[in-house]
MARKOL-845954 format. One line per 3 residues: for each residue x, y, z of N, C-alpha, C. Coordinates in steps of 0.001 Angstrom, whole numbers. Layout:
// residues N
X Y Z X Y Z X Y Z; ...
This chain:
// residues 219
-30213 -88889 -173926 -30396 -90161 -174617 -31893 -90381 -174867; -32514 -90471 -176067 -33719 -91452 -176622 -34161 -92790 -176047; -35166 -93106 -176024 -35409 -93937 -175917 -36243 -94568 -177315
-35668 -95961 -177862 -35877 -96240 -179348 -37567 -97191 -179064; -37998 -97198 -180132 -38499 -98045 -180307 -38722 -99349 -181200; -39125 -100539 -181190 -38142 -101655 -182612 -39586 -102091 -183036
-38902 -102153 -184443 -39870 -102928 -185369 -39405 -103933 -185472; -40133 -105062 -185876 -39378 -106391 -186450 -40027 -106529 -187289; -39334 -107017 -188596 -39791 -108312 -189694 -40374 -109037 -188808
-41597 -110144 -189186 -42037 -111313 -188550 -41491 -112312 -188784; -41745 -112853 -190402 -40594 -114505 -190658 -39467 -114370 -191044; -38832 -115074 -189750 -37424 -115401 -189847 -36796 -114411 -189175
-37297 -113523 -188207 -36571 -113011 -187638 -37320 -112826 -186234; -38786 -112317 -186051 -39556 -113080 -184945 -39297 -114169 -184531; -40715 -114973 -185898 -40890 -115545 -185882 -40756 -117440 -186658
-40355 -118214 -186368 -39745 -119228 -187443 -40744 -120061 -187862; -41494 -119976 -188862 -42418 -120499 -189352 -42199 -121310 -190964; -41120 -121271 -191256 -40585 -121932 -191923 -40757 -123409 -192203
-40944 -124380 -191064 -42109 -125403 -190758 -43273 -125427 -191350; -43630 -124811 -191484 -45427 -124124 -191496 -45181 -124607 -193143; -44626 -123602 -193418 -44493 -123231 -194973 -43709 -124238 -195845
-42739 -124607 -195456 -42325 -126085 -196284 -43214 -127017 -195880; -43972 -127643 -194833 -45330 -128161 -194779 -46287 -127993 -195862; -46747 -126712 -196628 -47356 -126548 -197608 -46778 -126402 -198770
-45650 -126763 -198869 -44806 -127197 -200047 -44794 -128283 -200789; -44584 -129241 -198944 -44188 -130320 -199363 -45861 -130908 -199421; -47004 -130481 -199442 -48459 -130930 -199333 -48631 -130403 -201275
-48127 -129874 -201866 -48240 -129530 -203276 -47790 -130654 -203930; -46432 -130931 -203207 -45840 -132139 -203934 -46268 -133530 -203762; -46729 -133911 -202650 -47256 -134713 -202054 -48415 -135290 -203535
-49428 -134157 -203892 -50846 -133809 -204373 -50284 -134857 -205715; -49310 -134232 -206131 -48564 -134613 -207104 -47814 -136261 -207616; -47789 -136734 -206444 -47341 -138083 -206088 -45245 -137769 -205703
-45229 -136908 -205491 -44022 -136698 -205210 -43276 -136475 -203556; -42146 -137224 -203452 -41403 -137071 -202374 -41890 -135912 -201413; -41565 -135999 -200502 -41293 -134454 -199249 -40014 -134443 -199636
-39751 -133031 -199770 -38218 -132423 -199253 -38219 -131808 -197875; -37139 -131800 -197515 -36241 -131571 -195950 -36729 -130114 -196124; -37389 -129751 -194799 -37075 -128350 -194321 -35706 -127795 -194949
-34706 -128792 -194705 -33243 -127654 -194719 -33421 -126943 -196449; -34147 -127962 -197157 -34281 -127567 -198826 -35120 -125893 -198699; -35801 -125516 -197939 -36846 -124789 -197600 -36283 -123963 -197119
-35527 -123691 -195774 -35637 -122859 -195352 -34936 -121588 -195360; -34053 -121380 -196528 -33215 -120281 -196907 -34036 -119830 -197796; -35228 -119813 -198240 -36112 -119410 -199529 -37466 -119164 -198222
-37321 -118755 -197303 -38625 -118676 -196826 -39291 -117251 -196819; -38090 -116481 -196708 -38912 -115156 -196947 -39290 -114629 -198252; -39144 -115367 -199473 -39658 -115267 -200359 -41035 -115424 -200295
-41270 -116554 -199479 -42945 -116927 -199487 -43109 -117601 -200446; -44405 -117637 -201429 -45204 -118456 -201952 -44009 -118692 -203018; -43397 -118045 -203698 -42773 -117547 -204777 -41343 -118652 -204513
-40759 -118729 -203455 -39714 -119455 -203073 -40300 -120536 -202883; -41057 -120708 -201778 -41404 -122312 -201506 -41597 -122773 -203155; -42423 -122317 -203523 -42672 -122912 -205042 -41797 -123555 -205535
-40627 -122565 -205574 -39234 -122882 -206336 -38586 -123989 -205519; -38789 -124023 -204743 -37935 -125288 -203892 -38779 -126534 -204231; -40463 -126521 -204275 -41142 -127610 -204559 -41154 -128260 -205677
-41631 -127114 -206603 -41490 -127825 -208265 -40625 -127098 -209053; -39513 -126355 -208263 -38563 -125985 -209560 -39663 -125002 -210347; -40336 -124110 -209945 -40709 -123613 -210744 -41077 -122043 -210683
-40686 -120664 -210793 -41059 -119556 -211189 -42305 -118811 -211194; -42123 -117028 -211155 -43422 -116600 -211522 -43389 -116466 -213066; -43068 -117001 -213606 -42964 -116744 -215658 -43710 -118224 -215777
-43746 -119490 -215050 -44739 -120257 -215497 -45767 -119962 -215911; -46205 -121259 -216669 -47896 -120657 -217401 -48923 -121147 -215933; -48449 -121834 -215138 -49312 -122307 -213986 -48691 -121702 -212814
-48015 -120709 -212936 -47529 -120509 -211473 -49081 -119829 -210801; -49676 -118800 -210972 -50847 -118435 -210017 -51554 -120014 -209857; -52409 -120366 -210080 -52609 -121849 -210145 -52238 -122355 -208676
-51027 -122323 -209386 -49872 -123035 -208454 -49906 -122732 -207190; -50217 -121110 -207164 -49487 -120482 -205908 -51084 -120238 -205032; -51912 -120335 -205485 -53452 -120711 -204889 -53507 -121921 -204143
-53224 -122701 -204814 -52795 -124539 -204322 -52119 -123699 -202723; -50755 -123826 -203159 -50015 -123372 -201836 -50420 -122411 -200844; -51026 -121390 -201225 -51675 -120520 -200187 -52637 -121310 -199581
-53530 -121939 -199963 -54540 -122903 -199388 -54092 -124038 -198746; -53142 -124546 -199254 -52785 -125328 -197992 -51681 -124186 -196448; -50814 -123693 -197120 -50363 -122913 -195555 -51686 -122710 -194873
-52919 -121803 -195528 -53665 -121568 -194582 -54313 -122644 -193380; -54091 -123749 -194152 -54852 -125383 -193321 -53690 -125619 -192255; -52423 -124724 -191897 -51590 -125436 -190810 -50809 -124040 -190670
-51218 -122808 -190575 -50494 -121609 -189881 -49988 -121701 -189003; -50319 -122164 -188106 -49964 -122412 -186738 -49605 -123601 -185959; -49377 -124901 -187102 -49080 -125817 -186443 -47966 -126475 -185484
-46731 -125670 -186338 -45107 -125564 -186161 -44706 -124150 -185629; -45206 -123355 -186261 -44997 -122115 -186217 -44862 -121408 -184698; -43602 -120911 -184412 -43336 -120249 -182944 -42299 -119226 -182893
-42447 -118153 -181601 -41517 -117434 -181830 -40103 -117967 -181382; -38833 -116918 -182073 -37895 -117894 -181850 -37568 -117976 -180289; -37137 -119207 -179400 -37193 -118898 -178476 -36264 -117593 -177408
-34690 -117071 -178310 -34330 -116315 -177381 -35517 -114875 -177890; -36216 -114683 -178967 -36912 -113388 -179179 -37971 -113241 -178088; -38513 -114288 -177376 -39821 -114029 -176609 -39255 -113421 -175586
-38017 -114089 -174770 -37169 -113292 -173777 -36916 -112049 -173595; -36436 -111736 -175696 -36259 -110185 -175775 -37060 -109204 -175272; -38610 -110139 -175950 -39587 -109166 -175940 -40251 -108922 -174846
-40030 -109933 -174010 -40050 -109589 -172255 -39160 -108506 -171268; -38069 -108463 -172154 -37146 -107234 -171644 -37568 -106429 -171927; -37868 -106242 -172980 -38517 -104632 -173997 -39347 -104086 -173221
-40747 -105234 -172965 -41836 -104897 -172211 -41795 -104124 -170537; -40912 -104968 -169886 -40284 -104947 -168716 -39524 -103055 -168860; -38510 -103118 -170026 -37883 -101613 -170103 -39322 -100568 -170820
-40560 -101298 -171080 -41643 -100070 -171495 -40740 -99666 -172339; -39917 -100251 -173316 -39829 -100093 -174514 -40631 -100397 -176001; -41576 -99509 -176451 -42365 -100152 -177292 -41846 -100663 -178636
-42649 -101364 -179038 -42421 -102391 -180124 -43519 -102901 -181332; -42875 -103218 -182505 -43982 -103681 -182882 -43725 -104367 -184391; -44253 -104827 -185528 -44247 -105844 -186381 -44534 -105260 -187542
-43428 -105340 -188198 -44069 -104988 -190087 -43102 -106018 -190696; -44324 -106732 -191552 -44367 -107755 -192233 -44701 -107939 -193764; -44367 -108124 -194851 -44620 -108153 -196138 -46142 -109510 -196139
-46213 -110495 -195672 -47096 -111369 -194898 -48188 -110314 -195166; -49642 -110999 -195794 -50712 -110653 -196001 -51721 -110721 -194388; -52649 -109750 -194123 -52792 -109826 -193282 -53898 -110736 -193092
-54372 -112194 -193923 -54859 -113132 -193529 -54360 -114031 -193460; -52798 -113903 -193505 -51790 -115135 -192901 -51647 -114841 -191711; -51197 -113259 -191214 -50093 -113028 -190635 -51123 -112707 -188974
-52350 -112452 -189092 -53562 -112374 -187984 -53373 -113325 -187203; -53966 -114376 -187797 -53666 -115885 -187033 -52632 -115711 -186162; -51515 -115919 -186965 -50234 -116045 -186161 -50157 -115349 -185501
-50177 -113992 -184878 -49619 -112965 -184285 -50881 -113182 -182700; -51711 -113386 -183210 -53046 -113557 -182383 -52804 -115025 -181651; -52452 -116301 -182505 -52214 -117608 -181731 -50717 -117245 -181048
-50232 -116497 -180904 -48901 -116262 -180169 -48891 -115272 -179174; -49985 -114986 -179150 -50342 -113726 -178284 -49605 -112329 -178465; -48803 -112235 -179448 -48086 -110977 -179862 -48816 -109637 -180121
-50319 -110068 -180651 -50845 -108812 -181084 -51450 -107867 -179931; -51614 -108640 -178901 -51824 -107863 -177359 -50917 -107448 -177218; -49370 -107281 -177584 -48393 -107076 -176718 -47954 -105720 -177959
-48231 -105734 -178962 -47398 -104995 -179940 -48327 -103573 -180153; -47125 -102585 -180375 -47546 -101438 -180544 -48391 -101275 -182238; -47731 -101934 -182536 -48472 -101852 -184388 -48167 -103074 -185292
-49056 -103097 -186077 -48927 -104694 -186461 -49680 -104128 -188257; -48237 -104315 -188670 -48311 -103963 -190227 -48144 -104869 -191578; -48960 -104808 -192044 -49005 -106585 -193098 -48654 -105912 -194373
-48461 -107308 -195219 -48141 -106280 -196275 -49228 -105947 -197080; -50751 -106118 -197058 -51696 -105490 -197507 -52140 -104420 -196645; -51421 -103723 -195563 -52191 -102733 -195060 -52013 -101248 -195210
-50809 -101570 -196314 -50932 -99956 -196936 -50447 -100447 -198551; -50909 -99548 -199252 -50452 -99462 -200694 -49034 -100302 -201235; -48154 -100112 -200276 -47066 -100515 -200991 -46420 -101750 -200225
-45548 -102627 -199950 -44388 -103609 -199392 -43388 -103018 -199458; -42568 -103744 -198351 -41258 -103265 -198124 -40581 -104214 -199777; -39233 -103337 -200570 -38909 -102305 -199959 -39145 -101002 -199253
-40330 -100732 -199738 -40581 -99563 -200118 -40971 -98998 -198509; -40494 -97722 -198351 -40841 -97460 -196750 -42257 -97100 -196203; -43330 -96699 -196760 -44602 -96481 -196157 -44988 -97272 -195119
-44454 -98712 -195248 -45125 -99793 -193977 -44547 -99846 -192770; -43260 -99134 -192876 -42495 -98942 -191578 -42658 -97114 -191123; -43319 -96285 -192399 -43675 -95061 -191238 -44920 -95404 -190909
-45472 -96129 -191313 -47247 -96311 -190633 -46918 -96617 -189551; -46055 -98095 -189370 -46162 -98299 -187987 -45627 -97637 -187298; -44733 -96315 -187681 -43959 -95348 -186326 -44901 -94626 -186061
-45760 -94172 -187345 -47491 -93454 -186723 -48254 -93631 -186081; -48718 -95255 -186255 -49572 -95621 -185255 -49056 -95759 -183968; -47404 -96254 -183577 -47144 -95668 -182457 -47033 -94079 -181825
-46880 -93618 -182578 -46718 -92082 -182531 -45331 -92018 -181759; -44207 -92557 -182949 -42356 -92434 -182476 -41880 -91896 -183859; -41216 -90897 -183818 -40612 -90540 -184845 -39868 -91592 -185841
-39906 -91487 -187347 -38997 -92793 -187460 -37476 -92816 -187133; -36989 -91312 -187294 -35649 -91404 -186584 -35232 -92158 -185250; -36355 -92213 -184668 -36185 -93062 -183409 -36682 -94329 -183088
-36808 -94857 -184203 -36968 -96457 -184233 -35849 -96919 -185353; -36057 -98200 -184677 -34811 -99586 -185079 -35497 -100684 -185855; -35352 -100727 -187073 -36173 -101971 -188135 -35208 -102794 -188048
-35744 -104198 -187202 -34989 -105222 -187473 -35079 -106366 -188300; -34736 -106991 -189042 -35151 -107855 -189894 -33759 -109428 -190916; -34327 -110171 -191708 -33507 -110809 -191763 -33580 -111175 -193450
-33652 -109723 -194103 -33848 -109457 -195107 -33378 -108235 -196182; -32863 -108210 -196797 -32045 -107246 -197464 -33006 -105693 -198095; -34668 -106371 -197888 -35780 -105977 -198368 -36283 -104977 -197093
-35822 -105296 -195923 -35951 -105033 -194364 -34612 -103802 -194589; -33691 -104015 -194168 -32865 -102965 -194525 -33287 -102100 -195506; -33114 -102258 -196744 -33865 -101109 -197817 -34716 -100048 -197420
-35624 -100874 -196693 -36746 -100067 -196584 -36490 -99604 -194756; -35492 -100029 -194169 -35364 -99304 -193010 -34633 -97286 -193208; -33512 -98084 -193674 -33148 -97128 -194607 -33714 -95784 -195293
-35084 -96278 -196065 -35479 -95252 -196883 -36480 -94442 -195966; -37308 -95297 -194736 -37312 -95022 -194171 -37028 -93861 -192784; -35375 -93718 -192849 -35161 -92937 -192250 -34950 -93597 -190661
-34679 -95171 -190799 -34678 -95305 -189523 -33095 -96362 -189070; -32766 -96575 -188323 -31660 -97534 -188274 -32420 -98729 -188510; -31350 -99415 -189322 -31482 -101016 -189499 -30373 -101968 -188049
-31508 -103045 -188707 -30249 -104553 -187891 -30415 -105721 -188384; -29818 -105974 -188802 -29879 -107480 -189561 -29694 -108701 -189033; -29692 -109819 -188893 -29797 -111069 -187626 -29492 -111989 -188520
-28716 -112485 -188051 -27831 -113480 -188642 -28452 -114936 -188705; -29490 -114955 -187590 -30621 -116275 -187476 -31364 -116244 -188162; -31846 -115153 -189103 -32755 -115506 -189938 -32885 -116644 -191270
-33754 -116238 -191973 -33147 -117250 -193183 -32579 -116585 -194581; -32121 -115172 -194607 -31554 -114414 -195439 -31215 -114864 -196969; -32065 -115876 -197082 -31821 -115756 -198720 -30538 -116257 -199843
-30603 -116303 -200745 -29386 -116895 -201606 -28705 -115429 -202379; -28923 -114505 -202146 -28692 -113348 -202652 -27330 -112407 -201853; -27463 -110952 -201916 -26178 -110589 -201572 -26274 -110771 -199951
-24798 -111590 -199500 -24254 -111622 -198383 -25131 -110605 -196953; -25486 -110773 -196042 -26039 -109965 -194591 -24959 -109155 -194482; -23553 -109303 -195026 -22410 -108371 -194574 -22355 -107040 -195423
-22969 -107410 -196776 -22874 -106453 -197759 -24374 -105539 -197852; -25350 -105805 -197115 -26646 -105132 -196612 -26562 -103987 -196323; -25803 -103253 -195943 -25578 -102084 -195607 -26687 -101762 -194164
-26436 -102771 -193283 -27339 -102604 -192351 -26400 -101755 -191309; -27211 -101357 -189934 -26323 -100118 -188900 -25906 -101289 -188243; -25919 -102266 -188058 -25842 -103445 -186938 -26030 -105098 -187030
-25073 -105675 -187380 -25415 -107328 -187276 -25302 -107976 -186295; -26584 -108860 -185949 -26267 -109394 -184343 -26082 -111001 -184655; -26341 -111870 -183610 -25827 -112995 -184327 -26880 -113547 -182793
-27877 -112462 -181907 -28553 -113100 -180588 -29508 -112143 -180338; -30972 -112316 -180235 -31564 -111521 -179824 -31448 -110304 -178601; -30295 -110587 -177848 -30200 -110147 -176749 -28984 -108948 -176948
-28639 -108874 -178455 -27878 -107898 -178767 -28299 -106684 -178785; -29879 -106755 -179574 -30480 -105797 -179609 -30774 -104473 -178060; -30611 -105443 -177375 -30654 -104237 -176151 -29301 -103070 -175909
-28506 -103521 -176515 -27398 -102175 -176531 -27779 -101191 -177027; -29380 -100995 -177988 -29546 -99942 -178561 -31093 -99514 -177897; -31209 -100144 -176829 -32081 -99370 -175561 -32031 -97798 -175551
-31078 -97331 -175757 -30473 -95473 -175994 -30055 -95238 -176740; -30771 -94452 -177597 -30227 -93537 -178787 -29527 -92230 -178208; -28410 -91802 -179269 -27473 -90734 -178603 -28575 -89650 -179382
């Protein structure tokens, strides 16, 4: 038996920062003289990022004539409250205390630019704890695409056959996949308005962080 090692997506499957980010949504609209909307409006569009929140704030697209504009506004304000709401979820810190405890290594690839995603990982103390910590500016491409999930099996030095990409994103699978590595998909995340978590073609849906330990051993 192997011993695996796991990647995670960060938002929405770490970490729930979803707070954070409809916070700088609802600070666009605000600017505007307009209402706050409810987190709940927010938080199935969060792993879209700038591009979703947008759409939840002003109804509005990357084909606008103001969407960059737009999406400057919003990046500048998330950056003014990264960390205000923002935490890991609480059964994942547990996980990641087991992991640590089984000297199972671990570690983070994120589509998240790495002057969002620093902060956070650093105010949570994660980046002491993680084997590799992959943004989505730190190699050429974003997931789908797999380069950001073999970097981080490199910088751990684990084959990717023997790591587990977990995530709560159809974009996470894809690229676990092309990858070459098993997927898992989590049912807590905020997965989007798109095709079903069932139809993902992931190796594994959990519905608790604490699922993930059945795959402590690879055959």
């Amino acid at each position: 038996m192997r011993r695996p090692a796991f990647l995670f997506d960060l938002d929405g499957t770490l970490v729930d920062s979803a707070p954070d980010l409809a916070g700088a949504g609802n600070a666009v609209r605000l600017a505007r003289g307009l209402p706050e909307r409810p987190l709940s409006d927010y938080r199935p569009h969060t792993s879209a990022g700038a591009r979703g929140m947008l759409g939840v704030a002003l109804g509005i697209g990357p084909d606008a004539p103001d969407f960059e504009a737009l999406k400057d506004e919003f990046l500048a304000a998330y950056a003014q409250r990264l960390t205000l709401l923002t935490r890991c979820f609480p059964a994942m810190e547990s996980l990641l205390d087991q992991l640590d405890a089984l000297q199972l290594p671990w570690g983070i690839v994120t589509n998240k630019a790495t002057r969002f995603t620093q902060p956070i990982v650093s105010h949570l103390g994660l980046d002491r704890r993680a084997g590799a910590v992959i943004c989505g500016d730190t190699t050429p491409h974003a997931k789908p695409h797999p380069e950001p999930l073999l970097e981080a099996a490199r910088r751990m030095a684990i084959a990717p056959e023997d790591c587990i990409y977990v995530g709560d994103d159809l974009r996470d699978i894809q690229a676990g996949h092309a990858a070459g590595m098993k997927t898992v998909a989590v049912r807590w995340g905020y997965l989007g308005e798109g095709l079903p978590i069932e139809a993902w073609g992931a190796d594994d849906l959990i519905d608790h962080p604490e699922s993930l330990l059945k795959w402590a051993a690879m055959p």
